[in-house]
C-alpha positions as CSV (number, residue, x, y, z in Angstrom):
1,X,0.0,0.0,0.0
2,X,2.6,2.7,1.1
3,X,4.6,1.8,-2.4
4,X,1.6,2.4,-4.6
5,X,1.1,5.9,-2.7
6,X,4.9,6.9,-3.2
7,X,4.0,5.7,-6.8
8,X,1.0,7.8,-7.1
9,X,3.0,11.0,-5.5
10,X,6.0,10.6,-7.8
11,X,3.3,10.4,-11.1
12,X,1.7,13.4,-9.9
13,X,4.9,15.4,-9.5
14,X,6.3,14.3,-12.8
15,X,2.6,15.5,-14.4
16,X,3.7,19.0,-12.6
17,X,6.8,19.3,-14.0
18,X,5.6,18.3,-17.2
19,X,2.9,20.8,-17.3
20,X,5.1,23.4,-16.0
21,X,7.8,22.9,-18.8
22,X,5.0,22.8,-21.6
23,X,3.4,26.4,-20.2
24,X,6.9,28.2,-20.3
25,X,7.2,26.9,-23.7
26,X,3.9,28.5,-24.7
27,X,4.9,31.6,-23.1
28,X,8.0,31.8,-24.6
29,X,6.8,31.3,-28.3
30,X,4.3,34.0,-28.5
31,X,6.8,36.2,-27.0
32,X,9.1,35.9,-29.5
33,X,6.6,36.3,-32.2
34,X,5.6,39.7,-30.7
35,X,8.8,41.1,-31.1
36,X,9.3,39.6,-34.3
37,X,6.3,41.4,-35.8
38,X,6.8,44.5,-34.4
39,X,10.0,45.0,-36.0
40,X,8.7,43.7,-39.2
41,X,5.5,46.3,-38.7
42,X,8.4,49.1,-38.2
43,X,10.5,48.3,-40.9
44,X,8.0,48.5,-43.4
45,X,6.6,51.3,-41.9
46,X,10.2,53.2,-42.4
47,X,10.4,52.4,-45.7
48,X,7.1,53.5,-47.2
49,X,7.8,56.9,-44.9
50,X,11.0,56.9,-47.0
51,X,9.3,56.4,-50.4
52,X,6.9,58.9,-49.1
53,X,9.5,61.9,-48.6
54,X,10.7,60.6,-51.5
55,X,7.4,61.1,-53.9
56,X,6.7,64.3,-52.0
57,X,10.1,66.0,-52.3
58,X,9.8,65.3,-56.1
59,X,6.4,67.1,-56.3
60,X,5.3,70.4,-56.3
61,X,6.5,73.6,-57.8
62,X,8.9,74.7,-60.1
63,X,12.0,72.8,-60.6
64,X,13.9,76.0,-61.3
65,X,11.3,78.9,-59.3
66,X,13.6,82.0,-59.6
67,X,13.5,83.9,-62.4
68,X,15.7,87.2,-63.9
69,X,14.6,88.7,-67.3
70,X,15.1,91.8,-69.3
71,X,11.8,94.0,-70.7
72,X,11.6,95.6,-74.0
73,X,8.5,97.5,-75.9
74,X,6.5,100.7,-75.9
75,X,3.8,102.6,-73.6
76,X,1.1,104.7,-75.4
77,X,-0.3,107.5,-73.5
78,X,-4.1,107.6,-73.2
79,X,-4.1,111.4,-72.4
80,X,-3.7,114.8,-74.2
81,X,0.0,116.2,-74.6
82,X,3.5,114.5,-74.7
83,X,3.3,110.8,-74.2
84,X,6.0,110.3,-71.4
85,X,6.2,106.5,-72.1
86,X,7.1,105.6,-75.9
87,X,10.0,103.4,-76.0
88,X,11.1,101.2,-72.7
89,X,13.3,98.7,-71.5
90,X,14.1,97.3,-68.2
91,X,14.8,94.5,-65.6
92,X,13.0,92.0,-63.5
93,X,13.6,89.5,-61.2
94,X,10.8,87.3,-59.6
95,X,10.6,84.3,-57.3
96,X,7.4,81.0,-58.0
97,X,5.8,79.1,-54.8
98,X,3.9,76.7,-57.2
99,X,1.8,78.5,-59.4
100,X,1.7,82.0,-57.3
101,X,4.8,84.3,-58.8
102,X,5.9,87.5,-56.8
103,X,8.4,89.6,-58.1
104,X,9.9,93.3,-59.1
105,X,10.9,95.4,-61.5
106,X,12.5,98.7,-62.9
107,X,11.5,100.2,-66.1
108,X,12.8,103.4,-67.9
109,X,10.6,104.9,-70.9
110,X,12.7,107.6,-72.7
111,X,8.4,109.3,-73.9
112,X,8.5,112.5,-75.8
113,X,10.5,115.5,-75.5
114,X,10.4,116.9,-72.8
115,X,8.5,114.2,-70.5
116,X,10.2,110.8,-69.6
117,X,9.0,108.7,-66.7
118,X,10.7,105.4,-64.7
119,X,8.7,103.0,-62.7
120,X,9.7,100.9,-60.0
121,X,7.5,98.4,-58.5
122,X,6.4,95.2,-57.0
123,X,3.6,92.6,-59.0
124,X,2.1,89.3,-58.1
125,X,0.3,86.9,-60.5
126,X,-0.9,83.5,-60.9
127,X,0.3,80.9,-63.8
128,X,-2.4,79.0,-65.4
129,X,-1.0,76.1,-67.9
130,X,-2.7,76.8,-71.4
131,X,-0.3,74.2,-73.3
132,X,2.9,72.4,-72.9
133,X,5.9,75.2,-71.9
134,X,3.2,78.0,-72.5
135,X,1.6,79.6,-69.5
136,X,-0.6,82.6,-69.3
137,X,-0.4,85.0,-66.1
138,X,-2.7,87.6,-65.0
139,X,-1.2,89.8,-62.9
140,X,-1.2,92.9,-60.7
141,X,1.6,95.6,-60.3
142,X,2.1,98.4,-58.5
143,X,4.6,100.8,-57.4
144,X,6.3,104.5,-57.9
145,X,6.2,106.2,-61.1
146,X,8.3,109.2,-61.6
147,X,7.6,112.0,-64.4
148,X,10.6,113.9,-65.4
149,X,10.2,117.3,-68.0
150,X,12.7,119.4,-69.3
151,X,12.3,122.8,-69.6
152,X,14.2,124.6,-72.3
153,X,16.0,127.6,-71.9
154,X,14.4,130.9,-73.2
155,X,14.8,134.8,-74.0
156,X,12.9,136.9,-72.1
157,X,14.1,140.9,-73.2
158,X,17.1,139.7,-75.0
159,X,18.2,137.7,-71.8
160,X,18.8,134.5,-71.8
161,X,17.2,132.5,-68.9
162,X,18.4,128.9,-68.1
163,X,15.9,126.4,-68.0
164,X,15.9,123.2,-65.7
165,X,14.0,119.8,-65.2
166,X,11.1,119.1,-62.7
167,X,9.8,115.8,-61.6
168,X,7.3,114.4,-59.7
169,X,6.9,110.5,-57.9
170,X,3.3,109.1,-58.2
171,X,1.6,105.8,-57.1
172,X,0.9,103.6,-60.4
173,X,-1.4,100.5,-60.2
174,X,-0.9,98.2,-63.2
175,X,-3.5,95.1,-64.0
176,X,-2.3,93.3,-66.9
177,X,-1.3,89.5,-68.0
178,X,1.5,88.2,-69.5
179,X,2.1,84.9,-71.9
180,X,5.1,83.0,-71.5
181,X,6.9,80.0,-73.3
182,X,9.5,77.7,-71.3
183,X,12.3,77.3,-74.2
184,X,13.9,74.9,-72.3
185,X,13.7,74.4,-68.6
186,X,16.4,77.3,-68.0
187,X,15.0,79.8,-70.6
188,X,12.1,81.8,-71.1
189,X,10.4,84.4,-73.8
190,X,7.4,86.0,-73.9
191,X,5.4,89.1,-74.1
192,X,3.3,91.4,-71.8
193,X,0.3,93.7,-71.7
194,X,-0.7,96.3,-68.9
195,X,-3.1,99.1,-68.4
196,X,-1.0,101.3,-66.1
197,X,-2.8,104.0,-63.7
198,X,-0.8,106.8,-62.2
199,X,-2.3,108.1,-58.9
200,X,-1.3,112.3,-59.7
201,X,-3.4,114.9,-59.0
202,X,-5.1,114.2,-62.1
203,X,-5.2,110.6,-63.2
204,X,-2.6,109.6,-65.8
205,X,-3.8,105.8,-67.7
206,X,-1.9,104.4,-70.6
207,X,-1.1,101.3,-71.7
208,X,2.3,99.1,-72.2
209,X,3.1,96.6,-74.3
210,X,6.3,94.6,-73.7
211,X,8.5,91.3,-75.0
212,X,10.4,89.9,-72.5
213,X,12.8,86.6,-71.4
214,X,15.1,85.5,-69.6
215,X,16.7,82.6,-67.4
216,X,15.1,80.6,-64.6
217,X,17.6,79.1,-61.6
């Protein structure tokens, strides 16, 4: 009797340890797994964050969005007397965030004896694609226009008086739009139209008409 008891108690404890060994093998499995997939899970999580900034770094904007140019045309006067535009040429330089450009300019117009003005100004305008390398841009300038005229010298009683030169700085608002063809993805031509608006005492309107190109960096 007291051998099939021990024999009983030794089953029963090798049924423990049995058990025992089997659970930590469970535990340990799943364990292991769960680190396992985690690290797969991150991995390909890095990776599609890496193709990602890759797409979105090669999106976007302007692969070359600064631009420098040079201006050339004519401004007709829309009021009565010497037409202070006439022939013009000038600079600009200008700067894309995606399709919004901002940019500046100087232009001198040599007009009619004895007027002459130069502007100086700031515009902003939007490109909208109309064909492949041809975009069209309405735009709005604005800035400082300054009127120069002579004044000749003159006889007054057999004297000779000296003349001189008088100017004067207005505020000039300018709508307009502008077409302009991508040569190649460094060069640019085109051409320009703007009703300009001088802010004087009285109103002073006209109307340009420009080529331009230039380079893109």
């Amino acid at each position: 009797m007291r051998i099939s008891v021990c024999s009983v108690v030794l089953a029963f404890a090798a049924c423990l340890v049995a058990s025992s060994s089997f659970a930590q093998d469970e535990t340990v499995d799943p364990e292991a797994g769960d680190v396992g997939t985690p690290q797969t899970a991150s991995a390909e999580t890095s990776t599609e964050g890496d193709a990602s900034a890759a797409d979105g770094g090669s999106t976007g904007g302007r692969a070359k969005p600064i631009s420098a140019g040079l201006f050339l045309g004519y401004g007709i006067s829309l009021e009565d007397g010497p037409n202070p535009w006439g022939f013009g040429f000038g600079v600009r330089g200008g700067y894309n965030i995606d399709a919004i450009y901002l940019g500046v300019r100087f232009l001198y117009y040599i007009g009619e004896d004895p007027v002459s003005i130069w502007e100086l100004g700031i515009e902003g305008g939007y490109d909208v694609a109309v064909a492949e390398n041809f975009v069209l841009r309405p735009q709005l300038g604005l800035g400082i226009a300054n009127i120069s005229a002579s004044i000749p010298d003159f006889t007054v009683m057999g004297t000779t008086v000296g003349g001189g030169s008088v100017s004067s700085s207005e505020f000039y608002l300018a709508p307009g739009v502008s077409g302009l063809y991508d040569v190649t993805d460094s060069v640019f031509v085109g051409a320009e139209a703007r009703f300009k608006i001088v802010l004087a005492d009285e109103t002073v309107k006209a109307i340009t008409l420009l080529a331009t190109g230039g380079m893109r960096f």
